[in-house]
C-alpha positions as CSV (number, residue, x, y, z in Angstrom):
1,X,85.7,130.7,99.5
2,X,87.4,127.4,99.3
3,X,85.9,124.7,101.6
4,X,89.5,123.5,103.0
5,X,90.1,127.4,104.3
6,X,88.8,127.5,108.5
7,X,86.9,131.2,108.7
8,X,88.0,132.4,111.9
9,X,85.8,133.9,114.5
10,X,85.4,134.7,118.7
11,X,84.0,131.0,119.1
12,X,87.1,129.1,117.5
13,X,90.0,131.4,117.9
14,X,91.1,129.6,120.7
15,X,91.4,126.2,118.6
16,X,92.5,127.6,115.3
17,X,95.4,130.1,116.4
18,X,96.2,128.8,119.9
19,X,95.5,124.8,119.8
20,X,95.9,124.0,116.5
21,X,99.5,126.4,115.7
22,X,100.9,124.1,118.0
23,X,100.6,120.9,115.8
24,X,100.8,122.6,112.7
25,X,101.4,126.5,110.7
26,X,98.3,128.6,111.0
27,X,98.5,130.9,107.8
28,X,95.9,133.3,108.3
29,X,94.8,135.8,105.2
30,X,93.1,139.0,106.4
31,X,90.2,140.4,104.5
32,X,87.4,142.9,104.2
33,X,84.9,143.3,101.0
34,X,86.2,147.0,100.1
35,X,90.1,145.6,99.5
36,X,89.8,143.5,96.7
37,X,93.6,143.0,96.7
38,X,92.7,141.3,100.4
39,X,90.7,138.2,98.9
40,X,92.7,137.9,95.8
41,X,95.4,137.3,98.3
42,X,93.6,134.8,100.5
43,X,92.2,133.0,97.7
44,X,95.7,133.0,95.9
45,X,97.5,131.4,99.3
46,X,94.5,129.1,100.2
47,X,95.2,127.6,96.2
48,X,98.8,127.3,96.7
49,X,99.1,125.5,100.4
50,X,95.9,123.2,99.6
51,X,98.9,120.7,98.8
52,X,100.6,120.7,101.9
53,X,97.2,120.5,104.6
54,X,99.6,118.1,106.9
55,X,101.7,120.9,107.4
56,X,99.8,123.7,107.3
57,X,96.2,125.6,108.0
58,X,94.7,127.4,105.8
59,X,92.5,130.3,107.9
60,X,90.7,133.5,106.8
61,X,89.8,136.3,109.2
62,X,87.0,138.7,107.8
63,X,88.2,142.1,109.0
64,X,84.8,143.6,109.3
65,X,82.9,140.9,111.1
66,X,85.7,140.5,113.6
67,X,87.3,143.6,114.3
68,X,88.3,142.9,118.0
69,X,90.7,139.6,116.7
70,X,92.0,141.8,113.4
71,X,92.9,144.8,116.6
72,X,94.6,142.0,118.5
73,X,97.0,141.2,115.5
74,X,97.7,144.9,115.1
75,X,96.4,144.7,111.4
76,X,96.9,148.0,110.2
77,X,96.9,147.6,106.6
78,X,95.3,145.1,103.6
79,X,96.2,143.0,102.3
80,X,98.1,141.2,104.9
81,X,98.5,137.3,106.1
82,X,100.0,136.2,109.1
83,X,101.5,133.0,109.9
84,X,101.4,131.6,113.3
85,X,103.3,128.6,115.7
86,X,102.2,128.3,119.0
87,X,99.9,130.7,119.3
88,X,102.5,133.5,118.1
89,X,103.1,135.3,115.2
90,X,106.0,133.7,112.6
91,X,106.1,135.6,109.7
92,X,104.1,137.0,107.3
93,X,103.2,139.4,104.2
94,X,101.4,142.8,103.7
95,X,100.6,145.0,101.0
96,X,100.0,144.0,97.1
97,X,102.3,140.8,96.2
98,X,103.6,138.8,93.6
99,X,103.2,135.3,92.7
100,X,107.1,135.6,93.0
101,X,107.2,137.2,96.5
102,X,104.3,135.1,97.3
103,X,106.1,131.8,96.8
104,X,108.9,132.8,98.5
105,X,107.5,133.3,101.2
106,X,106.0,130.2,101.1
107,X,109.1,128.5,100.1
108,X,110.5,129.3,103.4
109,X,108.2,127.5,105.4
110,X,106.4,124.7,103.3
111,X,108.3,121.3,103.1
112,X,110.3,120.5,99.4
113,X,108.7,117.7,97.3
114,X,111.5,115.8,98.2
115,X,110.9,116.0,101.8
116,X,107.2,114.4,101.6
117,X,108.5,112.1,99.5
118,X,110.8,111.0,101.6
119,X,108.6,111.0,104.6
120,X,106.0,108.6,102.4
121,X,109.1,105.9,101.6
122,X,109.8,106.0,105.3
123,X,106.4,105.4,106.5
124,X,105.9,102.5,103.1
125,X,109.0,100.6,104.6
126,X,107.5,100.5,108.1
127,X,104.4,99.3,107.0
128,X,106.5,96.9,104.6
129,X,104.8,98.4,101.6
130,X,107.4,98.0,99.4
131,X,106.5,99.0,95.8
132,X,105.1,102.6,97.5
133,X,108.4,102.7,99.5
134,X,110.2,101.9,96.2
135,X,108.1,104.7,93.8
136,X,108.6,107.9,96.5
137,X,112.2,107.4,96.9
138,X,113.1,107.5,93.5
139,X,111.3,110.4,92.8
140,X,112.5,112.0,95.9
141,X,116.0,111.1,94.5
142,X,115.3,112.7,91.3
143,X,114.2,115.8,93.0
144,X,117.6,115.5,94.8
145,X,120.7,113.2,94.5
146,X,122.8,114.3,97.1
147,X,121.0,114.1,100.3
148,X,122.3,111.3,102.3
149,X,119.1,110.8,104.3
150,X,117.4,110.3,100.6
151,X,120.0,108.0,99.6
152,X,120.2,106.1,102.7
153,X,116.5,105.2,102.0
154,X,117.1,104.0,98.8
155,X,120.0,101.6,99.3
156,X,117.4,100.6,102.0
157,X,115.1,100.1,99.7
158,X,117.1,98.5,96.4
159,X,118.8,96.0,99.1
160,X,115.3,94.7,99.7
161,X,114.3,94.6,95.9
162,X,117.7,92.6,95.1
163,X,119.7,95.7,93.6
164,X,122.8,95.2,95.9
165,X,124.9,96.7,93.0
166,X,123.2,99.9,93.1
167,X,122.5,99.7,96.4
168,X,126.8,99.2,97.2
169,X,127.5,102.5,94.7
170,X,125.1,104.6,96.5
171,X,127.0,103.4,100.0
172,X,130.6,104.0,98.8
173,X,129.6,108.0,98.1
174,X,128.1,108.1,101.8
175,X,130.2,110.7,103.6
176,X,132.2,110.3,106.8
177,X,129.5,112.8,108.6
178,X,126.6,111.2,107.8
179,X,127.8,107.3,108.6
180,X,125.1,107.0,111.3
181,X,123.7,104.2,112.6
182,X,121.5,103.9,110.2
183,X,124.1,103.4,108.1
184,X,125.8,101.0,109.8
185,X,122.7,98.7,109.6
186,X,122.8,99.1,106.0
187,X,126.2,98.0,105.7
188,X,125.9,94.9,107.4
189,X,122.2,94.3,105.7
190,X,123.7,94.3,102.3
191,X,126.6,92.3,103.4
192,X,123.9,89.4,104.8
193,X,121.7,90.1,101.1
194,X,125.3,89.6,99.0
195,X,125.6,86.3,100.9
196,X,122.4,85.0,99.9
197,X,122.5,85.9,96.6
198,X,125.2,83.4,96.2
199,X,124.1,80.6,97.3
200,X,125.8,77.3,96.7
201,X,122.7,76.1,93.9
202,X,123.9,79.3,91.9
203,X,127.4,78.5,92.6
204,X,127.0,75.2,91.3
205,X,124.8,76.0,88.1
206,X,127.0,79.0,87.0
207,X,129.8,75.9,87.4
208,X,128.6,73.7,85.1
209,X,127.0,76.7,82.3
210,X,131.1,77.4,82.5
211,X,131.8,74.0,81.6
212,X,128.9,74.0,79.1
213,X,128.3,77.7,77.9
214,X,125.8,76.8,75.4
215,X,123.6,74.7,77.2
216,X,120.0,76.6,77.1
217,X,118.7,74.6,80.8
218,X,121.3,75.2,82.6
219,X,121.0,79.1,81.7
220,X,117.0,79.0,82.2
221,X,117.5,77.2,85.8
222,X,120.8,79.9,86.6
223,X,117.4,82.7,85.7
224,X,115.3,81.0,87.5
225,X,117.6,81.1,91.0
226,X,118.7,84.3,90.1
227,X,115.1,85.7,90.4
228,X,114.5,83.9,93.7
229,X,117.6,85.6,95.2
230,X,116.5,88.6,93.5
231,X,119.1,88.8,91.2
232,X,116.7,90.4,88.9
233,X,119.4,92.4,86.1
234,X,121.2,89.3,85.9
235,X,118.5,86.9,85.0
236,X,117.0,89.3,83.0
237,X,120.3,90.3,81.1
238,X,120.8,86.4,80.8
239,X,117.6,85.8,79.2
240,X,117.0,88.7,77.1
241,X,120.6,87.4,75.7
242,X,118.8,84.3,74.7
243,X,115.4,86.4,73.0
244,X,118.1,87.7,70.8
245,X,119.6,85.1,69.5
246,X,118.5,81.8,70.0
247,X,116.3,79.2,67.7
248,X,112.4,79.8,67.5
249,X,111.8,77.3,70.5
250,X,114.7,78.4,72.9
251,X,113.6,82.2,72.1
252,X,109.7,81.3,73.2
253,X,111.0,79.6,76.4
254,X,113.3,82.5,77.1
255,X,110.5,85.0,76.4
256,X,108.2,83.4,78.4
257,X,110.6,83.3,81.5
258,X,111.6,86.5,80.9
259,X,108.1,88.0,80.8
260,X,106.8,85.9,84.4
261,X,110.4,88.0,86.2
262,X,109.2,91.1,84.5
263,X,105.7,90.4,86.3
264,X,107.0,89.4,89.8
265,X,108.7,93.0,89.8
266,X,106.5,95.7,91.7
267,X,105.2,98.5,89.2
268,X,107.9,101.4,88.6
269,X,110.7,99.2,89.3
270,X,113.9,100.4,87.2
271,X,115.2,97.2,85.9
272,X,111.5,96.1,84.9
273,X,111.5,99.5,82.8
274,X,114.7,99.3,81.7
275,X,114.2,95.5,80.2
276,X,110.4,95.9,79.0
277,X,111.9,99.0,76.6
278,X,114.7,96.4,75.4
279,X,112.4,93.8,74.6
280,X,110.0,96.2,73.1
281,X,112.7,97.8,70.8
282,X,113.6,94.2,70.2
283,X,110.1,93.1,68.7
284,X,109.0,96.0,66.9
């Protein structure tokens, strides 16, 4: 039987179905030896909400040994699982099943990828854990583009990793409804980050590289501040530029700036990806 499933009995009924429904879904998979169907069925479940132990309790309920809790439930037949919430009877399944039927079923109660994903980028940010914050957004994203709590999260997120380009298309496809407060902090957190990202050194450098487009410092020091602000996409596309075509010497400095941005970048990052494949198509 699997360790994480809680065998139910007289002595911990009261904290599995009572207590413990209230924090969290008790499934519970009824049983006896002489219904094979009945363990297949248990076993099948406990495999397929091992995942998802935050949200839900795996329990088992051996119909033989405990015939007085099986009568309170009204089992009448086997296979059956029951799920409870507060100490009361949810939903549940009965009679031979499916993997089909048997995951939706599930599906109606057990959280989308998308949802723990988001729940884990929430939680990152508040403990200021950026790259983690960064890696489950995007993947929650990928599982679904058009939620606007998803994408609020990640224009939260590329604000704070420089990418207030991405971060101002993703606000502009924000609907009316769902302009919150949240939101509204966003708005005026990208509006402070677009400030500082043009600050009056960078003013002044991409001055003088227009007065002197060729010069190879001025484009290494307009990098450089273009990192600290980060302006990652820009340095990068401004010194992958120079990789490409400059002189052995100017191409080894480049490179080597290049390479020290790519390694500031937190694993996963997109524009890190997207310029490490350019350079590698580049070299080989």
């Amino acid at each position: 039987m699997n360790s994480n499933m809680i065998t139910i009995n007289l002595e911990n009924f009261q904290q599995v179905v009572l207590d413990e429904s209230k924090n969290k879904l008790v499934l519970i998979a009824f049983w006896a030896d002489q219904v094979p169907e009945s363990i297949q069925l248990r076993d099948t479940l406990a495999t397929k909400i091992q995942p998802f132990s935050e949200q839900m309790l795996m329990a088992s309920l051996d119909c033989q040994s405990q015939q007085q809790i099986a009568q309170q439930f009204a089992i009448q037949d086997l296979p059956t699982a029951i799920l409870v919430k507060d100490g009361q009877p949810l939903d549940g399944i009965s009679g031979p099943q499916t993997d089909e039927s048997i995951a939706t079923f599930l599906d109606k109660h057990l959280p989308k990828a998308q949802d723990i994903l988001l729940a884990q980028a929430q939680a990152a940010l508040t403990d200021n854990n950026l790259p983690e914050a960064q890696s489950a957004i995007n993947q929650a994203y990928q599982f679904d583009a058009e939620r606007a709590d998803i994408k609020l999260v990640l224009i939260d997120v590329n604000i704070q990793t420089g990418n207030t380009d991405e971060a101002q298309g993703l606000l502009d496809t924000i609907m009316m409804v769902d302009q919150d407060s949240y939101y509204q902090a966003l708005m005026a957190k990208l509006e402070l980050a677009k400030q500082a990202a043009n600050s009056p050194e960078i003013q002044a450098l991409e001055a003088q590289l227009a007065s002197k487009p060729d010069d190879i410092e001025i484009k290494h020091q307009l990098a450089a501040q273009y990192s600290l602000v980060s302006r990652h996409e820009e340095a990068l596309t401004l010194l992958f530029r120079l990789v490409q075509a400059g002189d052995d010497d100017t191409k080894e400095r480049s490179k080597e700036l290049f390479l020290d941005i790519l390694k500031a970048l937190p694993d996963g990052d997109v524009i890190a990806t997207k310029f490490r494949r350019k350079l590698y198509t580049l070299m080989y």
